[in-house]
C-alpha positions, 0 to 999 in steps of 0.5 A: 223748062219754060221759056220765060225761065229760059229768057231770064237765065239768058238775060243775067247772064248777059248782065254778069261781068266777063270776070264773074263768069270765070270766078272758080269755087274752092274745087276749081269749078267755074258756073259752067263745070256745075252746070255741066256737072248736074246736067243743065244742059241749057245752062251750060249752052247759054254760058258757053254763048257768053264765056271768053272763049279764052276761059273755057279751058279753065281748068279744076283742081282736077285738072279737067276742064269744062270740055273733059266734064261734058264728055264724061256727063254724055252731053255731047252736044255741049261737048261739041258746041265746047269745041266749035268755040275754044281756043285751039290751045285748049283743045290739047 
């Protein structure tokens, strides 16, 4: 991927409001479910950087979380980094 898409993916992300962020599709998936879903690794690294900690454990209408995606995708470094940044409730 080349680095000034990287930079820019990173500086929107920063421009978004927090409440744009946590906005849920009609299945429940937030920005970062999709990017975990297809696998964008980089994506899913950035927004977890600037999602509240307090919205990482949004849930889908399947009741899994950005955290339940990850491990199920085999992204376990954005399972990990998931981890070192929810809440302690979310990790339940």
């Amino acid at each position: 991927v080349d680095t000034r898409q990287n930079d820019t993916v990173v500086q929107f992300l920063k421009l978004m409001d927090n409440k744009a962020l946590r906005l849920q599709d009609t299945q429940g998936k937030t920005a970062l479910h999709l990017a975990i879903e297809k696998k964008i690794g980089y994506a899913a690294s950035q927004l977890i950087n600037v999602v509240n900690s307090k919205d990482l454990g949004l849930q889908d209408t399947q009741g899994k979380t950005a955290l339940h995606l990850a491990i199920e995708n085999g992204m376990n470094d954005i399972a990990m980094q998931l981890i070192s940044k929810m809440d302690g409730e979310d990790l339940r």
